[in-house]
ZAZA-966902 format. One record per atom (N, C-alpha, C, O): residue number from 1; x, y, z. Coordinates in pm, 1 decimal, padded with zeros to 6 digits. Layout:
N
pos, xx, yy, zz
NUM, X, Y, Z
...
//
This chain:
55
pos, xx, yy, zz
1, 21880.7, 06545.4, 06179.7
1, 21953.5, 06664.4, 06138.9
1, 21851.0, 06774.5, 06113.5
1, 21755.2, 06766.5, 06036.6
2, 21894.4, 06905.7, 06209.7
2, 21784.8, 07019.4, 06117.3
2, 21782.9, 07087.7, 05968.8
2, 21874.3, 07059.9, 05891.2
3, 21703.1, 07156.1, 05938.6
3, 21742.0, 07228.6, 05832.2
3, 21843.9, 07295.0, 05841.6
3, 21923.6, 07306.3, 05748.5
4, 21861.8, 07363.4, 05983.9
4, 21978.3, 07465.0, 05985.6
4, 22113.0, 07412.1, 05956.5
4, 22209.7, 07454.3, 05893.1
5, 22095.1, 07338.8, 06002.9
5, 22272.9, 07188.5, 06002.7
5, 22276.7, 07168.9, 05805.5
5, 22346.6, 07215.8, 05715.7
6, 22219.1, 07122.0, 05809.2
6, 22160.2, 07043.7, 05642.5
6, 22170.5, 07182.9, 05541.4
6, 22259.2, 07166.9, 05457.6
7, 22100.6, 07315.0, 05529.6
7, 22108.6, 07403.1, 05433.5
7, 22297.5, 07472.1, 05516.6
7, 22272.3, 07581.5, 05466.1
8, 22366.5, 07484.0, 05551.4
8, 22426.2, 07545.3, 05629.8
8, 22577.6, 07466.4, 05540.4
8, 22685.7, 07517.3, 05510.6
9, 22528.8, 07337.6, 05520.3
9, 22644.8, 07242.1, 05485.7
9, 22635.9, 07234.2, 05324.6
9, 22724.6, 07174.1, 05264.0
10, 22544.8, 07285.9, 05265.7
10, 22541.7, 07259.7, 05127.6
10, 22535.5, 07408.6, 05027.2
10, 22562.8, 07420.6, 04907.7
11, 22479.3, 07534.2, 05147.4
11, 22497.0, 07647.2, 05067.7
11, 22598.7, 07719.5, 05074.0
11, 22594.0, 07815.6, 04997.3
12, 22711.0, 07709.1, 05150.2
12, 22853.9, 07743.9, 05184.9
12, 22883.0, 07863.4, 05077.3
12, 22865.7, 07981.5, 05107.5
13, 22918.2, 07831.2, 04979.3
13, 22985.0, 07856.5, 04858.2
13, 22905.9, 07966.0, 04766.8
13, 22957.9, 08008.1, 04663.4
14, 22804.1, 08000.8, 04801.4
14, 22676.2, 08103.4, 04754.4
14, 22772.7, 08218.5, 04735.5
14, 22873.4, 08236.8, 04803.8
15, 22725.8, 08303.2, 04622.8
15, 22762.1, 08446.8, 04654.3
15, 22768.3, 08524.0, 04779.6
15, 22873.0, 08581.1, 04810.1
16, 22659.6, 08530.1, 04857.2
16, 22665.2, 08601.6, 04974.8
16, 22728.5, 08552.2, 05087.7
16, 22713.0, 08597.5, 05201.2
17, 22798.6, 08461.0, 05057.3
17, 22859.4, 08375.0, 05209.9
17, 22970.1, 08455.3, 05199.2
17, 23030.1, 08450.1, 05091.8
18, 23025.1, 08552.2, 05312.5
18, 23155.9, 08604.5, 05322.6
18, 23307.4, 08522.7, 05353.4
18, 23421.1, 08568.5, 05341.8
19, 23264.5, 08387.3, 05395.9
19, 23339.5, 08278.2, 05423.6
19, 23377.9, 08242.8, 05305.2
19, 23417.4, 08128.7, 05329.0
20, 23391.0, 08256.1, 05217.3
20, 23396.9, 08135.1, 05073.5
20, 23438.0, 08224.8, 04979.7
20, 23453.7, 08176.5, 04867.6
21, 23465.2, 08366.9, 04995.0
21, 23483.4, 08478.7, 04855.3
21, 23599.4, 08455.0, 04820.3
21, 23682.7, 08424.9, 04905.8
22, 23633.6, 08463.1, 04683.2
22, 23800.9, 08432.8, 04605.0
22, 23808.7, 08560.9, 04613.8
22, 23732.4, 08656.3, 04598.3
23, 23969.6, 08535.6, 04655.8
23, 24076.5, 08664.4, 04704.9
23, 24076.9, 08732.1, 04543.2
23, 24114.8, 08690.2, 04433.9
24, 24005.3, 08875.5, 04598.3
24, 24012.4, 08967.5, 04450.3
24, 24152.1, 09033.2, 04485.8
24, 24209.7, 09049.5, 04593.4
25, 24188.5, 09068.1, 04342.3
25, 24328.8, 09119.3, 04316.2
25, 24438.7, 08974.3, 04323.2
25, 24559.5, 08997.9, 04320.9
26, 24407.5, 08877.2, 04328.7
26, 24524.0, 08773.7, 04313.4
26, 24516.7, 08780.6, 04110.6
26, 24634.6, 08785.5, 04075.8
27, 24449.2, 08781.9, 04016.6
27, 24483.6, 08768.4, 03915.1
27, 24584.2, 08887.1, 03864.9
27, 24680.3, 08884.0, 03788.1
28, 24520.8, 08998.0, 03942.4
28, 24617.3, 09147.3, 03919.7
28, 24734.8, 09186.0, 03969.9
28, 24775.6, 09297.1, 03936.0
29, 24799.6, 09120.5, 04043.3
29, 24893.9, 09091.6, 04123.8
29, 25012.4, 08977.4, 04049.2
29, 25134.6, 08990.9, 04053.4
30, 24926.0, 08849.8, 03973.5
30, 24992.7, 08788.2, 03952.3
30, 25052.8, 08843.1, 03801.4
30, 25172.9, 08832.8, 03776.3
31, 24962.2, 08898.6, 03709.9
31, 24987.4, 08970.5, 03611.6
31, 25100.6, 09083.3, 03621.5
31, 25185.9, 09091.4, 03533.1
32, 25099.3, 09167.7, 03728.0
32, 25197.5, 09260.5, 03747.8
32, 25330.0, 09142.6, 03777.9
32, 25418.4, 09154.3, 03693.1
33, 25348.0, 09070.7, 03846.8
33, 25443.4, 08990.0, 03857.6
33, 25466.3, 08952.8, 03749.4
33, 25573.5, 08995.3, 03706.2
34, 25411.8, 08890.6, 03684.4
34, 25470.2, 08804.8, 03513.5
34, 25504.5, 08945.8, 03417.5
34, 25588.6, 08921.0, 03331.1
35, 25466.3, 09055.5, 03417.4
35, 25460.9, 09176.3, 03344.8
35, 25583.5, 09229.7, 03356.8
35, 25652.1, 09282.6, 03269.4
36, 25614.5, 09206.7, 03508.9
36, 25785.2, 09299.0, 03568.3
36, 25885.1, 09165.6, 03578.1
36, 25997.3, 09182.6, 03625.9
37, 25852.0, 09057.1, 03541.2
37, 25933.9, 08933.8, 03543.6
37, 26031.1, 08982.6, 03376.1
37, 26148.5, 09006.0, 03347.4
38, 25880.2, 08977.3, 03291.5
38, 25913.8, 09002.6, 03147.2
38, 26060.9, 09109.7, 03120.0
38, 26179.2, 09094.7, 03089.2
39, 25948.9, 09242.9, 03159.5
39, 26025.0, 09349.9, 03123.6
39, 26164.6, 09334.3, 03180.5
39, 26246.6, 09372.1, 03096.9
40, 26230.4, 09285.4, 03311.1
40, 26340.3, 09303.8, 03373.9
40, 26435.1, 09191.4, 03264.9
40, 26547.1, 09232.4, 03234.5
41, 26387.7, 09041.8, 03202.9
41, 26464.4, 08983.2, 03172.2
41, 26498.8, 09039.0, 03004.0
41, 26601.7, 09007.8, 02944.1
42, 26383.2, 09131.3, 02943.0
42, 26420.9, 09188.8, 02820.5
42, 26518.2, 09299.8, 02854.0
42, 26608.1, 09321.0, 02772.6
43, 26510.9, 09377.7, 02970.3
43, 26610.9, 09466.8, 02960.2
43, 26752.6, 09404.6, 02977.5
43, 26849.8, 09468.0, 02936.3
44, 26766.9, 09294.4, 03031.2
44, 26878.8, 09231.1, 03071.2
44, 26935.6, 09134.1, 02972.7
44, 27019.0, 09051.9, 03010.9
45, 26888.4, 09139.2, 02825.7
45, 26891.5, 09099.5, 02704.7
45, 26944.8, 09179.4, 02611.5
45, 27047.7, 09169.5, 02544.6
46, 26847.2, 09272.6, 02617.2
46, 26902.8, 09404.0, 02516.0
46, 27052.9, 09466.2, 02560.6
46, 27128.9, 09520.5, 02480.4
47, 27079.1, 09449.1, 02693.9
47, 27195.9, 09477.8, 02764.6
47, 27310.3, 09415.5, 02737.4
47, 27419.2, 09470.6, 02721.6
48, 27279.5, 09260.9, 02729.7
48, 27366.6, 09217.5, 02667.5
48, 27406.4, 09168.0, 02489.6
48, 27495.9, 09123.9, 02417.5
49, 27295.0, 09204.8, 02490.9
49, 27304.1, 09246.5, 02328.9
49, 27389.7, 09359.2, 02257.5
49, 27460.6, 09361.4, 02156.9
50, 27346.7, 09464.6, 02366.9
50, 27447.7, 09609.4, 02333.1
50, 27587.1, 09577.5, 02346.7
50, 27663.0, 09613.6, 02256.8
51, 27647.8, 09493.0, 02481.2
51, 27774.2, 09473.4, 02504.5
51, 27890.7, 09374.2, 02392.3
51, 28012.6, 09360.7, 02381.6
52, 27748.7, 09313.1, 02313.7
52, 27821.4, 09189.8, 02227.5
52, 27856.4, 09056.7, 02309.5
52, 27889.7, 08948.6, 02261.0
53, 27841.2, 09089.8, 02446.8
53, 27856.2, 08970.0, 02522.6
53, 27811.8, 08809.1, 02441.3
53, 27887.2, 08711.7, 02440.9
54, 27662.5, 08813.0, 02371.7
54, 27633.6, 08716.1, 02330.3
54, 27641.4, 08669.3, 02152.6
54, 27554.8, 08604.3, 02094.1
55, 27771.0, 08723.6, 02091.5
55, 27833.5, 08666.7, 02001.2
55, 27862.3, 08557.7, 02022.6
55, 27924.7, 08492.7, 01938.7
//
């Protein structure tokens, strides 16, 4: 096996490998999702709070 084969198979995962980078904006994305999940099911609370529906 060369070096090239051998360092090639074990440094993959390095900062500079463009192959291997974690998808930026998936934490910010998922946050806006859980953020507008929130807000839509509190408004849909208070809504039925106003109506008395949930006496």
């Amino acid at each position: 096996m060369s070096k090239k084969t051998a360092k090639s198979g074990q440094g993959s995962a390095q900062k500079g490998d463009p192959e291997m980078e974690h998808p930026k904006g998936a934490l910010a994305i998922s946050l806006i999702y859980l953020i507008t999940i929130i807000i839509l099911w509190s408004w849909v609370y208070l809504t039925l709070l106003e109506r008395g529906i949930t006496q």
